[in-house]
DRENKOLNU-991884 format. One line per 4 residues: number of its first residue (from 0); their letters; for each residue x, y, z of C-alpha. Coordinates in Angstrom, 3 decimals. Layout:
NUM) a) X,Y,Z | ...
// end
This chain:
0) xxxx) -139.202,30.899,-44.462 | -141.443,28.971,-47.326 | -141.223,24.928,-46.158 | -142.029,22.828,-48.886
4) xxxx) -145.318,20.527,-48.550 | -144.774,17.549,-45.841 | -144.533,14.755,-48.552 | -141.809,16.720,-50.637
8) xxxx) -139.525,18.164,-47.446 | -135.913,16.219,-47.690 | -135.872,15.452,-43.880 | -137.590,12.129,-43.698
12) xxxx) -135.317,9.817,-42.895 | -135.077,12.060,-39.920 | -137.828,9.651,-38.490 | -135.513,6.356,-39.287
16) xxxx) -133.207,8.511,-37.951 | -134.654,9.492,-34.470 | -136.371,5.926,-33.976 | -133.303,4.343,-34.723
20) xxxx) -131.341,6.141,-31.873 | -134.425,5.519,-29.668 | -134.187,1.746,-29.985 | -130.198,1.797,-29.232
24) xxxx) -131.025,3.762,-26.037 | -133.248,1.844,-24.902 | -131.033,-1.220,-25.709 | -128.573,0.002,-23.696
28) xxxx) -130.573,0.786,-20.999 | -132.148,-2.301,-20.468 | -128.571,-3.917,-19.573 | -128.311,-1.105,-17.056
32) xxxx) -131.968,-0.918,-15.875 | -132.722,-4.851,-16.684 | -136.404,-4.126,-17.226 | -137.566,-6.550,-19.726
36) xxxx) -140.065,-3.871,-21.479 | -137.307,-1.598,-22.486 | -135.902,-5.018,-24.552 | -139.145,-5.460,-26.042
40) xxxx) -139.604,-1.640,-27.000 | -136.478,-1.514,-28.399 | -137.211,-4.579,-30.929 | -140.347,-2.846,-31.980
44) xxxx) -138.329,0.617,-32.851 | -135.822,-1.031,-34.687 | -138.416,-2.957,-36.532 | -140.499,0.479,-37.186
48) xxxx) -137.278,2.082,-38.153 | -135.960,-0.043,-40.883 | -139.395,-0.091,-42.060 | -139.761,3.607,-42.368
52) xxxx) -136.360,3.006,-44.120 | -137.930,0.999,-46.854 | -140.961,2.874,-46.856 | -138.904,6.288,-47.332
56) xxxx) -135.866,5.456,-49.490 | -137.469,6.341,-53.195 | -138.306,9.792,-51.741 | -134.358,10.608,-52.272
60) xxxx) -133.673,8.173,-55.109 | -136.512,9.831,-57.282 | -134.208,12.397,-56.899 | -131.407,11.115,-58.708
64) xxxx) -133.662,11.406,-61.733 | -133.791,15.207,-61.703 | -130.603,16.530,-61.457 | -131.393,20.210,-61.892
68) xxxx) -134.291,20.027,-59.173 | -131.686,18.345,-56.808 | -128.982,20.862,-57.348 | -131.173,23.669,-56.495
72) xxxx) -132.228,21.712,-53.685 | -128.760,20.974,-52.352 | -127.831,24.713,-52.622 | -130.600,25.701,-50.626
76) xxxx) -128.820,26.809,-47.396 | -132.181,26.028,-45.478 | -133.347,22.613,-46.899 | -130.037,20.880,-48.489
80) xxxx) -128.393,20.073,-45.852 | -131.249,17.975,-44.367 | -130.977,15.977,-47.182 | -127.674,14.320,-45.286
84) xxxx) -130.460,12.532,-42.735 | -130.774,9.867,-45.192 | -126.993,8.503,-44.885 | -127.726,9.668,-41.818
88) xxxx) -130.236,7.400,-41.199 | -128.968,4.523,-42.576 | -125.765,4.620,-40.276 | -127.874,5.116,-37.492
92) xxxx) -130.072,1.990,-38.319 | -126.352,-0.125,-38.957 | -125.794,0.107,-35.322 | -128.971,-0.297,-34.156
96) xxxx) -129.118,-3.698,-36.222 | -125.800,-4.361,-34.326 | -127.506,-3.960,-31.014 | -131.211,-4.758,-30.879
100) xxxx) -130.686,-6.826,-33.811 | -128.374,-9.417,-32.390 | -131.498,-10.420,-30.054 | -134.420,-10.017,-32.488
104) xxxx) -133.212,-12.403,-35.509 | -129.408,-14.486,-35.235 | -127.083,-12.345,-34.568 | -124.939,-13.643,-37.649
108) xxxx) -127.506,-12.244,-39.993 | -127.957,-9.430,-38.043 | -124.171,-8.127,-37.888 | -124.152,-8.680,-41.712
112) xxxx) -127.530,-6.483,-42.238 | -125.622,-3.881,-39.719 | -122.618,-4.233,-41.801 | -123.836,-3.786,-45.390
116) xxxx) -125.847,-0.641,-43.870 | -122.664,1.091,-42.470 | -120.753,0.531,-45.588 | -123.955,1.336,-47.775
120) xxxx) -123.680,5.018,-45.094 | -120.626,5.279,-45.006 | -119.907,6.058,-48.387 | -122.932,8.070,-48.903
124) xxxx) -122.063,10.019,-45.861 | -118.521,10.965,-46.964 | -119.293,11.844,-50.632 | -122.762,13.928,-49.607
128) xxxx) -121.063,15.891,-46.869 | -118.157,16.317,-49.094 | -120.811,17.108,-52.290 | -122.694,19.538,-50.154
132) xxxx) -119.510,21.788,-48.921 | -118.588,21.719,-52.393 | -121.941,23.030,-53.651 | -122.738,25.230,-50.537
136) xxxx) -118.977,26.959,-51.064 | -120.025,28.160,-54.497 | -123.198,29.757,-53.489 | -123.240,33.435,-51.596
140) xxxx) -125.442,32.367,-48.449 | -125.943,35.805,-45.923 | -124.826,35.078,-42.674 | -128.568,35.697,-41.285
144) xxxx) -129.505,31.675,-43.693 | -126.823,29.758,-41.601 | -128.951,27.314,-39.138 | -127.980,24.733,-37.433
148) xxxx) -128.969,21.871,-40.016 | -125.532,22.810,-41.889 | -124.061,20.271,-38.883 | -125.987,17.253,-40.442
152) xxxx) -123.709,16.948,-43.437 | -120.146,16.835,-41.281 | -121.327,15.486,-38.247 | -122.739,12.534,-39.512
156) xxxx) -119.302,11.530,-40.241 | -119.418,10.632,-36.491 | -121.800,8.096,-36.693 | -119.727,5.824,-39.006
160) xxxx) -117.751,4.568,-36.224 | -121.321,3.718,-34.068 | -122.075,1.947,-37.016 | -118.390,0.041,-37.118
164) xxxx) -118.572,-0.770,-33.412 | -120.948,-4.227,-33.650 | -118.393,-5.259,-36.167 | -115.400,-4.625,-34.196
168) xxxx) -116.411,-6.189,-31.111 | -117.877,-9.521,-33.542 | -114.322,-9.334,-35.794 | -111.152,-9.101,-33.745
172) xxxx) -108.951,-10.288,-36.778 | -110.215,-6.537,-38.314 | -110.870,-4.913,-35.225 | -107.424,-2.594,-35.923
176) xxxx) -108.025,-1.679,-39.469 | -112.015,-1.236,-38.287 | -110.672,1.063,-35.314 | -108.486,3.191,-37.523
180) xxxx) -111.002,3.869,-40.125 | -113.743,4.645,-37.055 | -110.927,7.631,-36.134 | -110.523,8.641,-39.405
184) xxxx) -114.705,8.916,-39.963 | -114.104,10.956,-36.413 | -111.351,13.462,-37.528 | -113.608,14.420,-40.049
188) xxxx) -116.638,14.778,-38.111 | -114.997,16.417,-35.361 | -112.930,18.942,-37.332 | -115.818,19.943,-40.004
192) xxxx) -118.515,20.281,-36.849 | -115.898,23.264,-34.937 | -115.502,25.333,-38.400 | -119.533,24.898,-38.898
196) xxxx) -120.385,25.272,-35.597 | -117.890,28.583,-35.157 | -120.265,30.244,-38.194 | -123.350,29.025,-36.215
200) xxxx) -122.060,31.184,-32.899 | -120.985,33.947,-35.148 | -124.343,33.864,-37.386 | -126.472,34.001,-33.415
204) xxxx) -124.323,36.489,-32.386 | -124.669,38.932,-35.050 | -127.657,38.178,-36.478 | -129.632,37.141,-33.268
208) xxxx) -132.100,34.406,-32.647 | -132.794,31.708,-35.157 | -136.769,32.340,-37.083 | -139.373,30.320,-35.519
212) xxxx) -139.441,27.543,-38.215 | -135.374,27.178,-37.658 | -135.121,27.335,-34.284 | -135.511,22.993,-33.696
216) xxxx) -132.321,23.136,-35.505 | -130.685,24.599,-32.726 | -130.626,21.214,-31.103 | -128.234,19.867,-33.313
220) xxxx) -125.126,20.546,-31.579 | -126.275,17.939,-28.919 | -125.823,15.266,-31.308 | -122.046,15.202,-31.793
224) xxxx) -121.643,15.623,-27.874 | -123.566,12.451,-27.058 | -122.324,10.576,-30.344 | -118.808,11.954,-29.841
228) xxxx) -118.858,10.625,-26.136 | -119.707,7.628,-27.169 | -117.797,6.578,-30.102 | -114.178,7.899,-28.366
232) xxxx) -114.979,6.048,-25.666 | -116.052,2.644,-27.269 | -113.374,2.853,-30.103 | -110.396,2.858,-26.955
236) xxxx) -112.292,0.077,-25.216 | -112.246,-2.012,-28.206 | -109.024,-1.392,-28.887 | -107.588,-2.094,-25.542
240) xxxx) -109.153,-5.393,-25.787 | -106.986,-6.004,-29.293 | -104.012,-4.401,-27.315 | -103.672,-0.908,-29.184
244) xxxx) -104.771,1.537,-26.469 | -103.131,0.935,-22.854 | -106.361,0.888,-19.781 | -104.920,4.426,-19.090
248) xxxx) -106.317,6.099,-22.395 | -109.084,4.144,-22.039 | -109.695,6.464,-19.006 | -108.412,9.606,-20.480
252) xxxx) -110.968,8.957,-23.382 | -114.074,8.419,-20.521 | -113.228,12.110,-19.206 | -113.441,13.205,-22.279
256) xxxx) -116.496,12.056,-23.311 | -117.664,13.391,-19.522 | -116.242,17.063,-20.989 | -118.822,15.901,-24.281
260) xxxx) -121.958,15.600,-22.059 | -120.971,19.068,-20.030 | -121.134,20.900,-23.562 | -123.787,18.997,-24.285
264) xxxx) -126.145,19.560,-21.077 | -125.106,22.879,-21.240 | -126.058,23.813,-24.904 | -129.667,21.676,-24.300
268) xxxx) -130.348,24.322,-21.343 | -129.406,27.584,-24.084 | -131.793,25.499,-26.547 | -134.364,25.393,-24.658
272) xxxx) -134.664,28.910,-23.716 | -134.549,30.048,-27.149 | -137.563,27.318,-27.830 | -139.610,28.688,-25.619
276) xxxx) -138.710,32.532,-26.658 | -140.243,31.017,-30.041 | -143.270,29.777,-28.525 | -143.930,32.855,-27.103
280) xxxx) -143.245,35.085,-29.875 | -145.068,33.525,-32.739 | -144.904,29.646,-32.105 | -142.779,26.873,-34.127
284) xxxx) -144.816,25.475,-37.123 | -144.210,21.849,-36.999 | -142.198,20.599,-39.850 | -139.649,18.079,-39.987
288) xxxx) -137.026,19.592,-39.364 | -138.576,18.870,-35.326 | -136.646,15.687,-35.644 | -133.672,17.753,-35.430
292) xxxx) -134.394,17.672,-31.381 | -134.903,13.732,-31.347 | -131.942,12.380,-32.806 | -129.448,15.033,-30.741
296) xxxx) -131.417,14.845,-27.276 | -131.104,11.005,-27.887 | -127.794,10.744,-28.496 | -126.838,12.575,-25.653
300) xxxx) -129.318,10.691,-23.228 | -127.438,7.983,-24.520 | -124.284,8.694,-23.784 | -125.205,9.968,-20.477
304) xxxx) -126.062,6.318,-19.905 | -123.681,4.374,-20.827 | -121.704,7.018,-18.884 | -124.005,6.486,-15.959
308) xxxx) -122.586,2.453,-16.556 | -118.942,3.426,-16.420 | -118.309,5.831,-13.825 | -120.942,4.138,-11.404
312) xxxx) -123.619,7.136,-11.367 | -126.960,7.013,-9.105 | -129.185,4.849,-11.018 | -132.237,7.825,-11.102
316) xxxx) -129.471,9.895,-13.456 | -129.976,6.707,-16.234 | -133.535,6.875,-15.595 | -134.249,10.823,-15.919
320) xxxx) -131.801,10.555,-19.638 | -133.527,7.613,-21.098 | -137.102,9.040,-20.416 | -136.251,12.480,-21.378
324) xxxx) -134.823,10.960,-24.741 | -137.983,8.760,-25.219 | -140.613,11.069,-24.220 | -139.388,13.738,-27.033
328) xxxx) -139.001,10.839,-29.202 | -142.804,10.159,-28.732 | -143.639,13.454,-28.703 | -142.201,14.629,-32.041
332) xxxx) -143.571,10.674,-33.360 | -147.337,11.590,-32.348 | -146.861,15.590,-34.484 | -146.090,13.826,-37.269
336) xxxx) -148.513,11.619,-37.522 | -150.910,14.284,-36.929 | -149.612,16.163,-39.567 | -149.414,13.479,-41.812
340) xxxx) -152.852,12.856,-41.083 | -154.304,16.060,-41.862 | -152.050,16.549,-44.977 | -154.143,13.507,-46.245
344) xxxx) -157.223,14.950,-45.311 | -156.744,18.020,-47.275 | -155.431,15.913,-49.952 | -158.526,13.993,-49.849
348) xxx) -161.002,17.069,-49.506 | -159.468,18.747,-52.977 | -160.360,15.262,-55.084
// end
């Protein structure tokens, strides 16, 4: 598998995307830990994250400017899809200016930077991921080039309603017509991630284990158990508090999201023996595509959190998830500034 050269691969805003999710956790952890450093942490990531953001948007605008380049690059069943990360990212980065936001700068201007971001994501995120099926339909891909980055583009439908849910909890005059669009982001992101993810069980068991470079992607799936969870469950909260969902499917939507995390856990445990099958066999060259662990094992260590809140869970389960999800956050953070590092040196040794 040929990667392209670190400053030209089209997963960047996998990074806003990763540190993003990291600050939210953490957010949400402090209420249930209430130890002050994970506050001031969490600041600090959403601050680096929405400066990556600026730093990292003309990467994909340039784009826009060469339309044959970009079309190639969309049909490429192993790089394309990763170009979703950047509506990704910025729905990601809505919510976390929803959360962390509110107590870094007034929470006024901070619900309308979260807002603009998750409209601003929202429709990038529904025309890409509808752009990309149309574009990846057309081209004959063998089974053996499917990889688990082909979930970016549908399942980052799911994040719209993460990004809606500061504004429905700050709006109840639009909470209902907020809600119903959240479930309609959902329905999409649910229904698109079973027909992808049935040709990602069908392309492992035919065609066996993912190559080395790929096989980060196989982390993907955790992301729309933990996001999932979490959205189903805070879309019926909010909308028992407007009166549209009774307390009873309130609790019908928390065992759900429980049935989320049990995929979830589950799939991280097949993941990880396949990762370390890779290591053994001939090692995973980092790329980014390694951010395709942080966002997923985040999301899901975020979930199991605000789970942990709900149904009353020994405190050490909230602990274990939101270290877990930071330590590979800081892991992956510190390879790619290494590699970033010595891609400058080399730069710097050929002038």
């Amino acid at each position: 598998m040929n990667m392209p050269a670190l400053h030209a691969q089209p997963a960047w805003f996998g990074t806003v995307m990763g540190t993003g999710a990291t600050s939210t956790l953490l957010f949400i952890a402090y209420h249930q830990l209430e130890w002050q450093p994970l506050l001031w942490i969490s600041i600090g990531l959403l601050w680096a994250a929405t400066l990556l953001a600026f730093a990292l948007w003309p990467k994909y605008f340039r784009r826009l400017s060469q339309r044959s380049a970009l079309a190639d690059e969309i049909a490429d069943p192993a790089h394309g899809a990763m170009l979703a990360t950047f509506p990704a990212g910025v729905l990601v980065l809505a919510n976390a200016w929803g959360n962390a936001g509110q107590v870094s700068i007034p929470s006024n201007i901070a619900l309308i930077i979260g807002g603009v971001l998750a409209v601003i994501g929202a429709v990038i995120a529904l025309g890409y991921s509808a752009l990309w099926a149309s574009v990846i339909s057309r081209v004959e891909v063998p089974l053996a080039k499917i990889n688990g980055g082909w979930l970016i583009p549908v399942i980052m439908n799911l994040l719209v309603p993460l990004a809606l849910l500061p504004l429905i909890a700050e709006l109840p005059d639009q909470a209902r017509m907020l809600i119903a669009v959240g479930f309609m982001f959902m329905g999409i992101g649910v229904l698109l991630f079973v027909a992808v993810f049935t040709l990602l069980i069908v392309r492992i068991a035919t065609q066996g284990s993912l190559p080395g470079p790929l096989v980060p992607s196989l982390w993907i799936p955790l992301a729309p158990a933990g996001v999932f969870g979490i959205a189903i469950v805070r879309l019926f909260q909010e909308g028992a508090v407007v009166g549209l969902f009774s307390d009873e499917l309130v609790v019908i939507a928390e065992v759900v999201a429980l049935m989320a995390i049990g995929f979830g856990l589950w799939w991280a445990i097949f993941a990880a023996i396949d990762l370390h099958r890779a290591r053994k066999v001939g090692g995973i060259p980092f790329h980014l595509g390694w951010w395709g662990m942080v966002f997923p094992v985040v999301a899901l260590a975020t979930s199991i959190t605000l789970m942990d809140q709900i149904f009353e869970f020994p405190t050490l389960i909230a602990i274990v998830a939101v270290s877990v999800g930071f330590g590979v956050w800081l892991f992956v953070s510190v390879k790619t500034l290494a590699a970033v590092a010595a891609e400058r040196k080399r730069a710097a040794s050929r002038h």
